[in-house]
N, C-alpha and C positions, 0 to 999 in steps of 0.2 A: 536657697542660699544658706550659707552657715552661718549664727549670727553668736555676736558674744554676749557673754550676760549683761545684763542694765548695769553695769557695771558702773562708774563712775563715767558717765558721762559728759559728764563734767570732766570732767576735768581731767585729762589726764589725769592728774592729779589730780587735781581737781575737780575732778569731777564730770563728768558726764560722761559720760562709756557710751556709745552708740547705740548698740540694739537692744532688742527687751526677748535676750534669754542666755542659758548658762554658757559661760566656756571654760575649759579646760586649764590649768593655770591658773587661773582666776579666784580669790577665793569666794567658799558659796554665799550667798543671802546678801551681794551686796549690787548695784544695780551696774547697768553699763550702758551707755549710751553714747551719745558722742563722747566719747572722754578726750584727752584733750589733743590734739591733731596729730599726729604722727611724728615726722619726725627733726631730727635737728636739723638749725643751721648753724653757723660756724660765728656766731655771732654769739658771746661771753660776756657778762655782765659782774660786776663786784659792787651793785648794790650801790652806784655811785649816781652823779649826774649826765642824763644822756639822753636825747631825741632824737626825731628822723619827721625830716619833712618831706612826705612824700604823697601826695593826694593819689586817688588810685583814678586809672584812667576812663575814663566815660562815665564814672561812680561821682556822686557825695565829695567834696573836698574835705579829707578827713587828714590830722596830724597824727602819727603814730609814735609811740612808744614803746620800747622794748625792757619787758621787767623778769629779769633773773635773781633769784633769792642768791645771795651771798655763796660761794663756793657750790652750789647744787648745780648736777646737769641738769635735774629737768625744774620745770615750774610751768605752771597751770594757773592765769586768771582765773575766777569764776564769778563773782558780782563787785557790784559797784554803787555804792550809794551818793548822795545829791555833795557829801562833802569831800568828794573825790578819795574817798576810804574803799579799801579794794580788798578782796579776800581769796585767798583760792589754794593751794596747795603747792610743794618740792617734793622732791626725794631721787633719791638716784635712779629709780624705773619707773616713774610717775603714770607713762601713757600705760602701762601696765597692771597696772592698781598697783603696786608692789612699793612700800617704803616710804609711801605719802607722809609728810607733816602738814599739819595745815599751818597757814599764816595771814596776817594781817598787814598792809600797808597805806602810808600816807603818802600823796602823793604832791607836792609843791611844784605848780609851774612857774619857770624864771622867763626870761625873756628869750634868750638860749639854750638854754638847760634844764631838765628837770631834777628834783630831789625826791628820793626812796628812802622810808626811814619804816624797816621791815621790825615783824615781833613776833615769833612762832605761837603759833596757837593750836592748845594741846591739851584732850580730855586727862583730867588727872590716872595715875596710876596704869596707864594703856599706853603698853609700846609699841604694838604692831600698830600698823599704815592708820592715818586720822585725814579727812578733810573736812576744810572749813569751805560752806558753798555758798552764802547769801548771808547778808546784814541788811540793817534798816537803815534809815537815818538817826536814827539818836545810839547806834555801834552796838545794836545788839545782832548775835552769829548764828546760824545755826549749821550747822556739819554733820558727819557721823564719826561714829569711829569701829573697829574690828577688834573683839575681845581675843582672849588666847585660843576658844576653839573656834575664831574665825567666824565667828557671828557679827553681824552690823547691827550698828545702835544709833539713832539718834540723837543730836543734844542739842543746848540750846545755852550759849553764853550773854549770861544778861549782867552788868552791875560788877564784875567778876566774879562770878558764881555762874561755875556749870551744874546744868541740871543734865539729868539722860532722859530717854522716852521710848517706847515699844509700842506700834501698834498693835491692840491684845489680839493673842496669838499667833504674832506673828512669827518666824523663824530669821528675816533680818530686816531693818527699818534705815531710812537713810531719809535725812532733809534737805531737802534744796533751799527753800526760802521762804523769809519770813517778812511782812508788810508794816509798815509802821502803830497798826493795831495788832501788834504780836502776831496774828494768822502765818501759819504755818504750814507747807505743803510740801508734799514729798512722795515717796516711794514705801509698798513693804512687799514682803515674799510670805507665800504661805507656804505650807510641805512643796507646794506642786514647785516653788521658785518661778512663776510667774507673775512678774510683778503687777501690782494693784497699786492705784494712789489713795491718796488721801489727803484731806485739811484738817488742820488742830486749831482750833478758836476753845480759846477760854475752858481748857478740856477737855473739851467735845469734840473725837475723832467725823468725820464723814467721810463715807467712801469718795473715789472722784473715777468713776471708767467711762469711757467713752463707749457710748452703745455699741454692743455690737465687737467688741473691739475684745481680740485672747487678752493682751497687754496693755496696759497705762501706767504712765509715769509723767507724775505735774511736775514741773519745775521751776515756775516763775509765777509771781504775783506781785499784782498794783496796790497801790494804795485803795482801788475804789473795790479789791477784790477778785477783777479778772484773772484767769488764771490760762497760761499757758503748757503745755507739752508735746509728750509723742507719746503715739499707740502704735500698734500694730493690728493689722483686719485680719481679716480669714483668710485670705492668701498671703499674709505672712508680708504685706507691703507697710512701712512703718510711713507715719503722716504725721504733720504739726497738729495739733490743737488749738482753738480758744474757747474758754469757759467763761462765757457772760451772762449774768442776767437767769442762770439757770439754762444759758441756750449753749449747745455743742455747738463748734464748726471746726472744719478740719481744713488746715492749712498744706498747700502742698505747691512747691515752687515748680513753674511751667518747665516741664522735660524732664524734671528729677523723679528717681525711681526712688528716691527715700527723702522725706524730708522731719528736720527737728527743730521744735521751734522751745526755746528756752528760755528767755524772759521777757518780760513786756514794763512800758516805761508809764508813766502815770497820764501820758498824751494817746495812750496804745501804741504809740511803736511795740512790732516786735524783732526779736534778732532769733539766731540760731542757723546751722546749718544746712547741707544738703547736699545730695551725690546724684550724678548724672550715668554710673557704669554700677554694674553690681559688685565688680569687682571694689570699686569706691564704700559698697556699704559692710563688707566683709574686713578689710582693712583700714579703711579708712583714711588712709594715706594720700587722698587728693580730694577728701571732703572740703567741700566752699563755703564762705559764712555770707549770710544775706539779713539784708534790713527791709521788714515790709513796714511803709507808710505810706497813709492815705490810700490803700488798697495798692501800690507799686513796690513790687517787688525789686531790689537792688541788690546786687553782688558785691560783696566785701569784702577782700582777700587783702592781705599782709603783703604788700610788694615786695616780690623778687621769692615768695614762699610758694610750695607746691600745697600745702593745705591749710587750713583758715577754722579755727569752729569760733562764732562768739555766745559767750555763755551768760555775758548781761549787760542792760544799757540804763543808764539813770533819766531823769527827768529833763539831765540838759542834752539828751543825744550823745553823751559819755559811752563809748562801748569797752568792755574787756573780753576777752577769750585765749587761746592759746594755737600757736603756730607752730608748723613745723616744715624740711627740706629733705625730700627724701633721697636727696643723692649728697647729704651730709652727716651721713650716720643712723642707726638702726635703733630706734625706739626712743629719742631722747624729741622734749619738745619745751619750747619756751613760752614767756607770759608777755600780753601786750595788752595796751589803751590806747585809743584814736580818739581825740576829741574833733568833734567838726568846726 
């Protein structure tokens, strides 16, 4: 099958791009994996107060929220920390890598309503496409962003103070997330543009591949360390990860031909997606989001949405990710949270 680059799998916007190799359109050295679900639905947001009660059927009793940045068609959750502080990306073609901003929100629950009080989050001096992918708890960021020749960089917003980062020589670097010991994990491309991970503790780069495996790309970590992702094997089939203890395992949802798994919560939950058609991991357009606990796997879709990715979950079972309807429009995708 044909896959797109590790693009921002995230997120649409956001981040996570689904597969782990290049596509066309796309710009180069920046990753793709699930990015952020597909497509709109007809549901507009102004950045005001607004919920939806709607637990999902057979699933987890979960509240849903629906988060659109101000004026933006698209937006992309991407993590979430213990203070219900949410980060992930807009822009007008967001599922596309195209025009991303990243951004920061708070989020306040009322008793019927919720409050969004958004703040664009923006490496200095870089106009092309930025996302913001994971925070900690005490609101440090870490994102990348796209120079003028289209090269990706990582960064890291701590204190207000952005710093950038490269893994050495890499040709483009992207982070996904960062644990409340600063630890650092993410993506980078060599010549070849397929993607390798890595962890950044206290300076010190470490690879992170999964044996065996052409591609890897981490994207979530615990407080204790665990690290989650997706690789791709020799036949070219993409699987979850967990990285514990120094020990591999590969997560892979019963009947799905692709599975991604994207961050894990300080109890080990983890969340991220998954496709049951091929067709599903080419477009991605009816990707499902799944919560594994206690070794049970659960389905987690966006009621009344044709696709689902969730790209993080905090310590109280908090999840974020990004939604979309694909008989509502062609490439645009929104930002949600479900609390349980």
């Amino acid at each position: 099958m044909t896959k797109q680059s590790l693009t921002h799998f995230a997120m649409p916007v956001a981040i996570l791009a689904l597969a782990l190799s290049t596509s066309p359109g796309v710009a180069q050295n920046k990753p793709s994996g699930p990015r952020a679900a597909g497509h709109q639905s007809s549901h507009q947001s102004q950045g005001g107060s607004r919920t939806t009660h709607a637990p999902q059927s057979g699933s987890p009793s979960y509240t849903f929220g629906f988060l659109d940045f101000p004026q933006a068609p698209n937006t992309a959750a991407s993590g979430v920390n213990k203070k219900f502080e949410i980060v992930g990306a807009y822009g007008s073609s967001v599922p596309q890598g195209d025009g991303g901003i990243g951004f920061q929100l708070k989020v306040a629950l009322g008793k019927n309503a919720e409050t969004e009080t958004y703040r664009s989050v923006n490496f200095p001096g870089e106009p092309a496409e930025q996302f913001a992918n994971g925070l900690n708890d005490s609101g440090q960021i870490v994102g990348d962003y796209l120079d003028a020749s289209g090269n990706s960089h990582g960064y890291e917003l701590s204190g207000g103070t952005f710093s950038s980062f490269d893994y050495p020589g890499a040709t483009g670097t992207n982070a996904s997330a960062i644990n409340n010991s600063g630890v650092i994990v993410g993506g980078w491309w060599p010549s070849s543009l397929l993607a390798q991970g890595f962890q950044l503790s206290g300076g010190t780069y470490t690879v992170i591949n999964f044996p065996g495996s052409t591609q890897t790309f981490p994207y979530g970590i615990n407080n204790s360390g665990d690290i989650v992702g997706f690789y791709d094997d020799a036949s070219d089939v993409t699987h979850g990860f967990l990285l514990s203890g120094g020990t591999y395992t590969s997560i892979d949802v019963p009947g799905a031909v692709g599975t991604y798994a994207t961050s894990i919560n300080d109890v080990g939950e983890i969340v991220g997606g998954y496709c049951t058609t091929a067709q599903c991991m080419d477009d991605q357009n009816t990707i499902q989001g799944y919560l594994l606990s206690g070794g049970t796997f659960t389905t987690l879709n966006v009621p009344g949405s044709t696709s689902t990715i969730i790209f993080g979950i905090n310590k109280k079972g908090v999840i974020v990710g990004s939604y979309g309807n694909c008989g509502e429009g062609a490439g645009l995708a929104h930002g949600f949270f479900a609390t349980p």
